[in-house]
C-alpha positions as CSV (number, residue, x, y, z in Angstrom):
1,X,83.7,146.2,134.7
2,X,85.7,146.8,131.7
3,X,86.3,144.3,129.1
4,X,88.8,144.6,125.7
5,X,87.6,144.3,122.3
6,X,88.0,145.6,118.6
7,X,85.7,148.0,116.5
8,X,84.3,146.3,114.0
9,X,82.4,149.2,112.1
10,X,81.2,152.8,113.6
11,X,78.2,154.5,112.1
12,X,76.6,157.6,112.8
13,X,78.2,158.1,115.9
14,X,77.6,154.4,117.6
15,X,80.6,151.6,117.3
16,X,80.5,148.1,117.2
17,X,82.8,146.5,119.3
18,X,83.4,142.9,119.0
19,X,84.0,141.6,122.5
20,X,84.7,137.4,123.4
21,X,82.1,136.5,121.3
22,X,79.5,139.4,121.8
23,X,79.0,142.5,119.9
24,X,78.4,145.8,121.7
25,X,77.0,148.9,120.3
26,X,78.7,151.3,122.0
27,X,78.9,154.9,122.3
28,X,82.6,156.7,123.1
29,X,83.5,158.8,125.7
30,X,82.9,162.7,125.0
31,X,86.7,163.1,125.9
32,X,87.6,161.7,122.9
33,X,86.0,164.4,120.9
34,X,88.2,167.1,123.0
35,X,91.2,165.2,122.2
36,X,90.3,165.2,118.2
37,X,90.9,161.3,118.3
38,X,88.3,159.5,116.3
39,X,87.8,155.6,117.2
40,X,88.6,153.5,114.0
41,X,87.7,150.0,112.6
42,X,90.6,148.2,113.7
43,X,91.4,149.6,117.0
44,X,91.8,147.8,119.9
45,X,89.8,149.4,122.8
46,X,88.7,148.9,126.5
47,X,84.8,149.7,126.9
48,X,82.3,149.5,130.0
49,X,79.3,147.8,129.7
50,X,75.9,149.6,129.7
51,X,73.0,148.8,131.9
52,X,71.5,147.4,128.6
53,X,72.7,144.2,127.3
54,X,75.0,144.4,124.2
55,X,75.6,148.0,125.0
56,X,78.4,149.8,126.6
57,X,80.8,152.8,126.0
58,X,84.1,153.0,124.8
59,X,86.5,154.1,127.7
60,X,90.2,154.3,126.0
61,X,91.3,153.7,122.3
62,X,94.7,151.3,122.3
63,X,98.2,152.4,121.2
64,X,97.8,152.4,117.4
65,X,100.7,150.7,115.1
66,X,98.9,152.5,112.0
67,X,96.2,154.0,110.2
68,X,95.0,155.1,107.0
69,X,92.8,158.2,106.8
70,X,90.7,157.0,104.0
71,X,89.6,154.4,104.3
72,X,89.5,155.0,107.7
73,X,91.1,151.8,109.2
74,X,94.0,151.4,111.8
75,X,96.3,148.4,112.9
76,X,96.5,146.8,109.6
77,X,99.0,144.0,109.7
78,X,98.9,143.2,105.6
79,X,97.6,145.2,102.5
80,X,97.0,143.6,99.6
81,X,97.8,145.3,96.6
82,X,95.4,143.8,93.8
83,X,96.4,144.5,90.2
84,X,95.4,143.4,87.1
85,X,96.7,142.0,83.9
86,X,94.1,143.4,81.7
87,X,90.7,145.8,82.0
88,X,92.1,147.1,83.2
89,X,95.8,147.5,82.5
90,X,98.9,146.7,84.4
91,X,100.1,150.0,86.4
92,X,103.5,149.4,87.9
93,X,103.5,153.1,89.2
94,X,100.2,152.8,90.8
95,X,101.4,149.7,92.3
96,X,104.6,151.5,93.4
97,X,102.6,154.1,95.4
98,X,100.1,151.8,97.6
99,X,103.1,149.5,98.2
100,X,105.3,152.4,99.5
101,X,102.4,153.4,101.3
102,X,102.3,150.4,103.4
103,X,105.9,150.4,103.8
104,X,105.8,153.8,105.2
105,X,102.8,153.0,107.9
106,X,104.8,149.8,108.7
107,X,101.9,147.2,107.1
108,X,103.4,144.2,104.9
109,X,102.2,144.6,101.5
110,X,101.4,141.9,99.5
111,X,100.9,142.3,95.2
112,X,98.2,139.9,94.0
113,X,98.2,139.6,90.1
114,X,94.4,139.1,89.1
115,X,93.1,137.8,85.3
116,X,96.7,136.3,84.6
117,X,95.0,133.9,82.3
118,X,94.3,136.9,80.1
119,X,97.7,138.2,80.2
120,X,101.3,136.9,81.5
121,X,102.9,138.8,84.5
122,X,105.8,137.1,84.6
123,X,108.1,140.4,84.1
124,X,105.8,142.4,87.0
125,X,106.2,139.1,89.4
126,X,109.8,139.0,88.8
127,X,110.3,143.0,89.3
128,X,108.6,142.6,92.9
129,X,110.0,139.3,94.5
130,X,113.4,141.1,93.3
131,X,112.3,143.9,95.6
132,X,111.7,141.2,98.5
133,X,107.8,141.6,98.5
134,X,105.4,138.6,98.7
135,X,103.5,138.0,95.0
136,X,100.7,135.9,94.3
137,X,99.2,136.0,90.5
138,X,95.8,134.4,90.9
139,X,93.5,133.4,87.8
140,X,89.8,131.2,87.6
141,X,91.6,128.1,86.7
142,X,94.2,128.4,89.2
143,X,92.8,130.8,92.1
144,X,94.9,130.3,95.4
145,X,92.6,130.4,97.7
146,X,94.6,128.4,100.6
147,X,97.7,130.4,100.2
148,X,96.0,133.6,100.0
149,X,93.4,132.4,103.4
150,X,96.1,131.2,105.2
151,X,98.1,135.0,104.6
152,X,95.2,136.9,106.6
153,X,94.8,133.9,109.5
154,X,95.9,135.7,112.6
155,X,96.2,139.2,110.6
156,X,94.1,142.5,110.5
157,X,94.3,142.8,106.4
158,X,92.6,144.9,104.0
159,X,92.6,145.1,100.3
160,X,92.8,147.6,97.5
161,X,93.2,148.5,93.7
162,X,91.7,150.5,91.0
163,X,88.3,149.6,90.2
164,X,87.4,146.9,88.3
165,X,90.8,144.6,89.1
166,X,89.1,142.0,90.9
167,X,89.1,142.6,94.3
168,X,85.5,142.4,95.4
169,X,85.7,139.0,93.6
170,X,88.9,137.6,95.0
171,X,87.0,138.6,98.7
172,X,84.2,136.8,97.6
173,X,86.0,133.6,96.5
174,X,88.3,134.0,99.8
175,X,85.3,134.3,102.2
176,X,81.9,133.2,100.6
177,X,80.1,133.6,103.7
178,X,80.6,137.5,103.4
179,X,78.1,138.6,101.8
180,X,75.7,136.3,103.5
181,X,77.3,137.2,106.6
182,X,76.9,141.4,105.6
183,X,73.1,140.4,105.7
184,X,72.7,138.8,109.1
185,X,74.2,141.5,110.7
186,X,73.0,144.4,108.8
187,X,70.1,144.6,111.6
188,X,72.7,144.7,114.2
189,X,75.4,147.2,113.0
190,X,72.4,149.8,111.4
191,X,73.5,149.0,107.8
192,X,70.5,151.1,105.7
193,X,70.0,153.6,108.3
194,X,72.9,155.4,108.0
195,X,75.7,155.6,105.0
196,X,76.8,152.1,103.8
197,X,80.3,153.3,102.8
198,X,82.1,152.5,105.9
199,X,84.7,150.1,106.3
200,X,83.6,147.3,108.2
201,X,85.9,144.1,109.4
202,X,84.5,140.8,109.2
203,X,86.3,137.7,111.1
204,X,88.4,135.5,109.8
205,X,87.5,131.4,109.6
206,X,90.9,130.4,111.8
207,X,91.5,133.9,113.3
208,X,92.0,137.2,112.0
209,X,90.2,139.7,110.4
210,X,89.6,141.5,106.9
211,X,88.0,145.3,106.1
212,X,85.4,145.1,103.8
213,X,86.1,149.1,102.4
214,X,83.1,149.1,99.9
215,X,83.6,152.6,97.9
216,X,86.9,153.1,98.4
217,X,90.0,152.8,96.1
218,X,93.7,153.0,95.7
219,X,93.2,156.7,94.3
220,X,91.7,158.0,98.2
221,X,95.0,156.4,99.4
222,X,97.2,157.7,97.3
223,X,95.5,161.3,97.6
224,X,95.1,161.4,101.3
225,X,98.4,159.5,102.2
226,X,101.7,161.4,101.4
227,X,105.4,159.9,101.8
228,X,108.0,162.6,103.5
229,X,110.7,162.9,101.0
230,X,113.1,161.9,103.3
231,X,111.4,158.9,104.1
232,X,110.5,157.7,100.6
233,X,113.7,155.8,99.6
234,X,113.1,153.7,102.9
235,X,110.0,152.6,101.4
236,X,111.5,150.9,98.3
237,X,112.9,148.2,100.3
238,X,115.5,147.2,97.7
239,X,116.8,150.7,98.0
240,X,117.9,150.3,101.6
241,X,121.3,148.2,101.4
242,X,122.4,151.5,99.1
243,X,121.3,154.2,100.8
244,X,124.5,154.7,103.0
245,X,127.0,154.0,100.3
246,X,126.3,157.1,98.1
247,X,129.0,159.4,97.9
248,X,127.1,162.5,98.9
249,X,125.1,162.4,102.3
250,X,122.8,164.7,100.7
251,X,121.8,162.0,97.7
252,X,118.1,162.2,96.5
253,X,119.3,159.1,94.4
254,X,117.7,160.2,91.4
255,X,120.4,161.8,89.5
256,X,123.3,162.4,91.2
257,X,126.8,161.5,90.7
258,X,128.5,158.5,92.9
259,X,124.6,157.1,93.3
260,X,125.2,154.0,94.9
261,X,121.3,153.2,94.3
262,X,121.6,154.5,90.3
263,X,124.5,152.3,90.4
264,X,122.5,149.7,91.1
265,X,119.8,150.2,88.8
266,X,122.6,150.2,85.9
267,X,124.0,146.5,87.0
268,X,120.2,145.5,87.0
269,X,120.2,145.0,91.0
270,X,117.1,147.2,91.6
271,X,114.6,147.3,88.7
272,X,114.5,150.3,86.3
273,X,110.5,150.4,86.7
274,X,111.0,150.4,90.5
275,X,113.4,153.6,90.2
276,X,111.0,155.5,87.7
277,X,108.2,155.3,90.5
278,X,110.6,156.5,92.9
279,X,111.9,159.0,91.0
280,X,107.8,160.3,89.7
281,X,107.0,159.9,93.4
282,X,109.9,162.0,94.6
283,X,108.8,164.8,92.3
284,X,105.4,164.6,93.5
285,X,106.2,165.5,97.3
286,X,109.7,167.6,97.1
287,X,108.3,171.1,97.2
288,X,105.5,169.3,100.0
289,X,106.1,171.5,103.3
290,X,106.3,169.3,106.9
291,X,102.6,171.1,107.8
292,X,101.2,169.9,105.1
293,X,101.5,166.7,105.4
């Protein structure tokens, strides 16, 4: 009898499938490994139980909406883009990247300013709820924690930054019973036998679910996720009400003359910052061939 659930971690070739409310450790189907399709936290599956409670196999992986390569995650509903005022500093173009990122895989980002007691973001808030994108500036004295718990109720969600902005700390404060929930599972999902730098999702109180990616930073997304050019102005959301209106069909909307989207950026419609990203981001993938990526 099959039954649906959703990988929760996989370690050294066993996945943890959460199930109603029982975890399986499962093994997946050798098929899979002719197919080059490796199960992911996140996806939704259908598994067979095993003739051993709380274990099965993993008969078919779900139609995916997404996926990052690394961290290894798929069917992320949100990504939250955690920057910080100060230690370190504010990065608009990193920012730029992992929000086009999610744009691209079809994931709502959302930009949570951390330390904004240190230092005022007003400028940076400004420049994304411009663009259309959700911002949240959090601080000790003023930390959010209802508006940012009730963003990932009834969402798959994951988090990321450089190191050292906050976001282990902002998880912590979200969901306290993390860490003390990472110990009274570790038995169960193997944590100590095998490599602890996995993403693992842990549930929501209300619904939903949040990746714990402990190791992994904005730089592995940025290096192992890469924007077609042709798809890049789509993922500057501000860009899109121009894109048709430039004079040439052909417009990278970086330089060109009859720009409807430089236009912009002169009358102060789409933020100069905003445009500089595009433009370093452009340059970074133009000469990128379609097999590479």
């Amino acid at each position: 009898m099959q039954s649906s659930g959703v990988i929760l971690k996989g370690i050294g070739g066993f996945y943890y499938v959460l199930a109603g409310d029982t975890v399986f450790e499962c093994k997946a189907r050798g098929i899979f490994r002719k197919e080059k399709r490796t199960p992911l936290a996140g996806d939704r599956v259908l598994l067979s139980a095993g003739s051993v409670p709380e274990q099965g196999v993993i008969d078919s992986i779900l139609e995916r909406k997404n996926s990052l390569i690394r961290p290894p995650v798929a069917n992320l509903d949100r990504l939250f883009v955690v920057a910080s005022s100060v230690e370190p500093s504010l990065n608009l173009l990193i920012t730029d990247k992992l929000v086009a990122i999610a744009e691209d895989k079809g994931i709502e980002p959302v930009v949570v300013f951390t330390k904004t007691d240190l230092q005022s973001v007003t400028e940076a808030e400004q420049i994304y709820r411009s663009a259309g994108i959700r911002v949240l500036s959090v601080s000790p004295e003023n930390p959010r924690t209802e508006e940012l718990l009730s963003l990932l109720r009834g969402c798959q969600s994951a988090f990321t930054g450089n190191s050292g902005v906050g976001k282990s700390t902002l998880l912590n404060r979200l969901l306290p019973m993390l860490q003390q929930e990472t110990g009274d599972i570790s038995k169960k999902l193997g944590r100590g036998r095998h490599t602890t730098r996995q993403v693992e999702l842990f549930a929501v109180p209300g619904g939903g679910f949040v990746a714990d990616t402990p190791g992994f930073s904005s730089i592995d997304i940025e290096r192992c996720e890469t924007i077609r050019k042709e798809d890049l102005a789509f993922c500057f959301r501000e860009f899109v009400p121009y894109l048709t209106k430039c004079k040439f069909s052909s417009c990278t909307h970086r330089c060109e003359r009859g720009c409807a989207v430089l236009d912009a950026v002169q009358r102060g419609e789409i933020a100069a910052s905003r445009h500089q990203s595009y433009c370093m981001m452009y340059d970074e993938v133009k000469d990128v061939k379609e097999w590479e990526t």
